[in-house]
N, C-alpha and C positions, 0 to 999 in steps of 0.2 A: 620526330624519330620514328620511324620504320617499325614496325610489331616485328618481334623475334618471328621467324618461320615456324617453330614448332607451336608456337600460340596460335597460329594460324592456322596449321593444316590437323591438330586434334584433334577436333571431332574426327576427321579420315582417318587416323592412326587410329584412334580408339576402334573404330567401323571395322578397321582391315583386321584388327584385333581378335575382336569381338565374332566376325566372319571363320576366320580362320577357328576359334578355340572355343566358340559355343562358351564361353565362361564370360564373364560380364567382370568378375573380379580380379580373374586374372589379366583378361584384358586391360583392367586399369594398371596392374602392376607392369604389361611389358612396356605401358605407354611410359611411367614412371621412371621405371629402366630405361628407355629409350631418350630421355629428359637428361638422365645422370648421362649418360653416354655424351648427346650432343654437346652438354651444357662445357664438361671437360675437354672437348674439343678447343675451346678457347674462342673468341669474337673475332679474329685475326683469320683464323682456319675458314670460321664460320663462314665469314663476308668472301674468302674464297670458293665457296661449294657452288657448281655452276648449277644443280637445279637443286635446291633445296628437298623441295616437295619428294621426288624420285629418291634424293639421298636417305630420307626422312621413313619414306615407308620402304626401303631395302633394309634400312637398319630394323625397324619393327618386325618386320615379317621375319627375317632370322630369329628376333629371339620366339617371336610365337612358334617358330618353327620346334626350337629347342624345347621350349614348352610342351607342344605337342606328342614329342618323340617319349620326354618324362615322361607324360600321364598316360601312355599305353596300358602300363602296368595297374596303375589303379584303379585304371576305366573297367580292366577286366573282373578287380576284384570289388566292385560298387555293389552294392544293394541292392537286388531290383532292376528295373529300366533306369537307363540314363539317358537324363532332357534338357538340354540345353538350359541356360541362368534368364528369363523375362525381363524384358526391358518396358518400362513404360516409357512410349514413346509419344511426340508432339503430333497433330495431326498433318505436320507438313510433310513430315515421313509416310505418313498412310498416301498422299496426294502425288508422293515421286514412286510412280508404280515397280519402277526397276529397282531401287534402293529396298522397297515393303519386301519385295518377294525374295530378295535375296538377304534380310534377318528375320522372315519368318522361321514358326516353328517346323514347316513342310522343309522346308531348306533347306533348314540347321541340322534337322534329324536326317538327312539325303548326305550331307557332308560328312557327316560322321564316319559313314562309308567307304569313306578315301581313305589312301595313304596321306600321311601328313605334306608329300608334295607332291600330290594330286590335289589334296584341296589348296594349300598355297599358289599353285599356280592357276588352278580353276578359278579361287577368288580374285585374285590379281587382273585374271584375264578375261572373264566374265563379267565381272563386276565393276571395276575399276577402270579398264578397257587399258592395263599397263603394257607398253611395248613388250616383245617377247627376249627382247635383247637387256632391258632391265629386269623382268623376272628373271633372266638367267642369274644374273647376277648374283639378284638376291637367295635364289637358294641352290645357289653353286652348281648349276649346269651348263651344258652348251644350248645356245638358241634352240640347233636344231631338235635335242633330246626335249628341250623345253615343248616345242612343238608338239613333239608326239605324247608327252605326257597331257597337254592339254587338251590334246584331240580324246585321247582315253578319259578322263578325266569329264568331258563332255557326253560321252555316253554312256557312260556309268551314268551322270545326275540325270540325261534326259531318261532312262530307261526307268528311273525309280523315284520322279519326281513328280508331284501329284499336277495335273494337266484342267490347270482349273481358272477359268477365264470368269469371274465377277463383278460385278461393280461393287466400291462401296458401300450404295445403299442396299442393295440385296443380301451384302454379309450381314450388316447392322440387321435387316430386317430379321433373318434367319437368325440370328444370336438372339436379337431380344423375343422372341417367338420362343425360343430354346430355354432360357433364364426363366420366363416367367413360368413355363411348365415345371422346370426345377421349383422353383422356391415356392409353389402350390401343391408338388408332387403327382401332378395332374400327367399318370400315366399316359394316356394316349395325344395328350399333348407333348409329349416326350418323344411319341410314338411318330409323332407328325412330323416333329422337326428335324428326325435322324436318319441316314440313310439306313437301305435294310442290312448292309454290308459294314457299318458304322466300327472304327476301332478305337477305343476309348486305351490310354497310356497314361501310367501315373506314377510320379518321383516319389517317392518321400526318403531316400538316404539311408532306409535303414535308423530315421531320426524320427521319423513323422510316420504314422499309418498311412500304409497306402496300399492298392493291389499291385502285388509282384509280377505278375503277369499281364499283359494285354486285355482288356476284355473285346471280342468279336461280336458283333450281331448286334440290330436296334431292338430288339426284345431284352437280352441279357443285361445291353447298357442302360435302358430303361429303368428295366427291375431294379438297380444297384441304383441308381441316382434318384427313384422317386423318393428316396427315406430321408431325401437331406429335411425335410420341416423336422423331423423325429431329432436332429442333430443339435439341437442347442436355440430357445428361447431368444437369446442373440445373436443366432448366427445370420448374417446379410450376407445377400451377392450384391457386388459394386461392378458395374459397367465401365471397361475403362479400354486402351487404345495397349495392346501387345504388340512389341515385333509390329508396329508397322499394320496393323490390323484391328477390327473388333475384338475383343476379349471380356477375360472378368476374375473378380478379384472376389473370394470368400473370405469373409471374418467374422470373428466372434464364434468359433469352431468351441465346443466342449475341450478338446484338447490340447485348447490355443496356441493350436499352429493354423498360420492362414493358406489358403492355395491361390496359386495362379492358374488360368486357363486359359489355352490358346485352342484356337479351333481352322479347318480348314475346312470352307463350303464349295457344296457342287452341286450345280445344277438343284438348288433351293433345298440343299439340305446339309445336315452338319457328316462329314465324311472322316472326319478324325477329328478326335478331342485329348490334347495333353494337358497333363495336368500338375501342375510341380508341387510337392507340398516340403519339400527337405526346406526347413528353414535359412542353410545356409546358402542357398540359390535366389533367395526372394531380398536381397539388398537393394536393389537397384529398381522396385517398383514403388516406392513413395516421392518420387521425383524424378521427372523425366529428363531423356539420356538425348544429349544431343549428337546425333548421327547424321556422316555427310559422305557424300561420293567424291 
């Protein structure tokens, strides 16, 4: 017997999901909805849909759509910066360089910037490489509107997307160079590994202490992260695979809430560092997410 289509093509829908709404939870929910939808279509319909997969992510991408349009309002009234939910991801995801770059946190935080169909069709067509005559579909326009919105949609993200060519090893190298200054508090080790421009971003929800604001400059961000030893007799950084990339996981915090951290390197140094600590964003990093194009 044949695997139902939507067991198949999941991971995608989760991906296109999870693309689209920077949420990792909601993402599971539009996939979940998108379950309830096909499954009541009935086996009969089903066995008629001439491309499953295309029919499969039109139907997700509406609801992420709908999603999207929802949380306008609560994005505005959030706590703080808003950072996308951390996925810990397999290393085979780090290995498909177009899949890493496109659920990093550099990305995720570039998309946000969209209209909710600027980035649906940005991720579709970018990413997915979805004909322009099925995105129309999916989020009810004409081809050609589809077009122009993609074209815009592409210079928005090239204009404010960080332009950053590394290999694997040089991120890993540069993170663990970075960590180890942290959890020594070894200032000018700190010093060494940040850019002088460096912009350090951090969640906590209004749930979790965090800085409300951005911190700018490798001095400033220095100064505020050499005191993590001062932070708890148990507190650890754990090395672990974000989005698709190098990262790292703090626990044993005094006020046991853990943090995620994603980073993006340039030219051998760390040039932004996010930092998530709202505990309800951190679900999805004790077991890895499988993600697929």
């Amino acid at each position: 017997m044949d695997e139902d289509p939507f067991v198949t093509h999941r991971g995608l829908l989760f991906t296109v999901a999870y693309e689209m709404l920077g949420s990792a939870a909601e993402a599971e929910d539009v996939v979940q909805e998108t379950w309830i939808r096909w499954d009541a279509i009935g086996p009969t319909a089903r066995s008629e849909v001439r491309d499953p997969r295309a029919f499969l992510v039109r139907m997700v991408t509406r609801k992420a759509l709908d999603r999207l349009r929802a949380n306008a309002r609560r994005r505005e009234e959030y706590v703080g910066e808003w950072l996308p939910e951390p996925l810990l991801t397999a290393p085979d995801v780090a290995e498909d360089v177009e899949l890493a770059e496109s659920v990093s946190f550099a990305m995720l935080t570039v998309l946000e910037t969209l209209t909710p169909t600027e980035r649906a069709v940005f991720v579709l067509r970018e990413v997915f490489d979805v004909p322009y005559a099925e995105i129309a579909q999916a989020v009810d326009k004409s081809a050609g509107a589809v077009r122009q919105i993609g074209h815009r949609a592409r210079e928005h993200v090239a204009a404010r997307r960080p332009r950053v060519q590394v290999s694997r090893g040089e991120q890993e190298e540069v993170v663990e160079r970075f960590l180890a200054a942290v959890a020594g508090g070894d200032l000018q080790g700190l010093l060494d590994a940040l850019a002088p421009d460096v912009i350090l971003v951090a969640d906590g929800g209004g749930i979790a202490q965090a800085i409300v604001h951005p911190v700018t400059g490798a001095k400033k961000v220095a100064n505020l992260l050499r005191a993590f030893p001062k932070f708890g007799a148990g507190a650890r950084i754990v090395p672990v695979l974000l989005n698709g990339a190098p990262g790292a996981r703090i626990v044993g915090l005094e006020d046991g809430h853990d943090t995620a951290i994603a980073f993006v390197v340039d030219h051998g140094r760390i040039s932004r560092i996010y930092a998530v600590r709202n505990p309800a964003k951190l679900g999805m990093i004790d077991v890895e997410t499988a993600l697929s194009r």
